[in-house]
C-alpha positions in Angstrom: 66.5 295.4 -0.9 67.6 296.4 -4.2 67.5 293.3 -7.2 70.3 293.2 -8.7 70.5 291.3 -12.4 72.9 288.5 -10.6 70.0 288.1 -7.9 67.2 288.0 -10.5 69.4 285.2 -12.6 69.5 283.5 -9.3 65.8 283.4 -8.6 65.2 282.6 -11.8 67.2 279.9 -11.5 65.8 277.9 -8.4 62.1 278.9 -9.6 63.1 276.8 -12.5 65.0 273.9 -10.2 61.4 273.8 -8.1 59.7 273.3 -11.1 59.0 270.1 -13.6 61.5 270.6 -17.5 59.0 269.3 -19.9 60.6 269.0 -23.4 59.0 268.8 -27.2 60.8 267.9 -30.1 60.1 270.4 -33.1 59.9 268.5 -36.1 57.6 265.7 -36.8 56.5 266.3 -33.1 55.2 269.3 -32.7 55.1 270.6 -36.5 54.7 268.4 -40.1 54.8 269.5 -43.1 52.7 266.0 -44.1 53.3 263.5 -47.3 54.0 267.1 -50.2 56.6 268.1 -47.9 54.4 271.7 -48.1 54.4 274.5 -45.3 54.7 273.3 -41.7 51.4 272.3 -40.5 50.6 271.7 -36.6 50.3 268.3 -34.8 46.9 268.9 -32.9 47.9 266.2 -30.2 51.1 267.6 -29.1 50.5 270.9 -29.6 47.7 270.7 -26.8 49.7 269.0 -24.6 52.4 271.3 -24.7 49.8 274.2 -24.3 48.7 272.3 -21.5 52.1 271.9 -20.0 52.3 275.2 -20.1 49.2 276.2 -18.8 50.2 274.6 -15.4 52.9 276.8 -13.5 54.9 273.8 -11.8 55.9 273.4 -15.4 58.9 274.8 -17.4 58.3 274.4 -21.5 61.2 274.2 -23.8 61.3 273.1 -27.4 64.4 270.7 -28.0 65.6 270.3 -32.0 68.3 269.3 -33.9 67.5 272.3 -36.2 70.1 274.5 -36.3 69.2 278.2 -35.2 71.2 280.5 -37.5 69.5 278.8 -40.6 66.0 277.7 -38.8 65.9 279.7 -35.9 63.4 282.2 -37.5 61.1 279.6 -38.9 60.1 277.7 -35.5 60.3 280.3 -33.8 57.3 282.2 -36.3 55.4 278.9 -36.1 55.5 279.0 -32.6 54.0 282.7 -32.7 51.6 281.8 -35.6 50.1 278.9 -34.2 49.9 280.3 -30.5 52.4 278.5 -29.0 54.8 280.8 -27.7 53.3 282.3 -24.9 53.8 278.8 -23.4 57.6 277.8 -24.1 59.9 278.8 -21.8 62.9 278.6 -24.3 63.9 277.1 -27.3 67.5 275.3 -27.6 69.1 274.0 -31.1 71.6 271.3 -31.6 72.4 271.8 -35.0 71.8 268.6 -35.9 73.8 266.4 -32.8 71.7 264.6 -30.6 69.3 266.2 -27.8 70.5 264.3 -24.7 72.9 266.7 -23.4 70.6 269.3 -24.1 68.1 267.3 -22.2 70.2 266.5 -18.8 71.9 270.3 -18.7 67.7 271.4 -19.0 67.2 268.9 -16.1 64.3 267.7 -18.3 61.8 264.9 -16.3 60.1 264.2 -19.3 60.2 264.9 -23.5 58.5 264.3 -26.4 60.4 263.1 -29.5 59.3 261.1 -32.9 63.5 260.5 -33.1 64.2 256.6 -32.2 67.6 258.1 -31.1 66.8 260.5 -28.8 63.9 258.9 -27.7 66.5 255.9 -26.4 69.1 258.3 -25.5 66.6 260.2 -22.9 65.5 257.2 -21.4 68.9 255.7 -21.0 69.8 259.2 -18.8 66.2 258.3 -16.7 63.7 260.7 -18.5 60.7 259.8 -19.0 59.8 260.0 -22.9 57.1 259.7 -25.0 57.8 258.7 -28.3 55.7 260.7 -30.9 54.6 258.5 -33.5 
C-alpha cells in the first residue's frame, strides 16, 4: 500500500483524536521575564509539567498565546529550543492578541494551563479543565 500525503494527514489526524490536547499558555505561564522586565526566564513548575506531558505518548503538547507570530514567533519558539522544550510541543498556535478559546475547542484541548483570568474562565465555560497559573 503506497501512503499518500492525504493518508498520512489522515492518520495523523485520528492519532491525535485518540490522544489527550494538553495546552500551556506562553507568557507568565510557561516563560517570565520577572519584576526588571529583563530576558525571558523559565517557570520551573510548568515547564516540568509540560515536559512531563510530553513525555507520555497519550499526550499531544501545544503552546496556546495571544502573542502574535509574525512579530513573536521567533522568540518563543528559540526559548522553547533554548530551554529544551521543544522536542515535547506538538505545535504552537498564536492569537495575536484575541482570546484562546477558539483556539482551545478547534485543538480539542481536555485541559490548559493559563495565568490569564480570561481565558482561564473562557476554557472552563467550553468544559476544559484549566489550571490557572498563578
Amino acid at each position: 500500500m503506497i501512503l499518500t500525503e492525504g493518508r498520512l494527514r489522515k492518520i495523523i489526524s485520528e492519532e491525535i483524536s485518540r490522544s489527550q490536547i494538553i495546552t500551556f499558555d506562553f507568557d507568565d505561564t510557561l516563560a517570565s521575564r520577572g519584576a526588571k522586565n529583563l530576558k525571558l526566564s523559565p517557570r520551573r513548575d510548568m515547564t516540568d509539567k509540560l515536559v512531563a506531558f510530553g513525555q507520555n505518548p497519550r499526550f499531544n503538547v501545544f503552546v496556546v498565546t495571544r502573542r502574535d507570530e509574525q512579530s513573536e514567533g521567533q522568540e518563543t519558539v528559540q526559548f522553547l529550543s533554548d530551554h529544551g522544550l521543544i522536542e515535547y510541543v506538538d505545535g504552537i498556535r498564536y492569537t495575536s492578541g484575541m482570546p484562546k478559546k477558539d483556539t482551545l475547542v478547534s485543538l480539542g484541548s481536555s485541559m490548559h494551563h493559563d495565568d490569564n483570568i480570561e481565558d482561564v474562565n473562557d476554557a472552563r465555560d467550553v468544559g476544559i479543565i484549566v489550571h490557572h497559573v498563578t
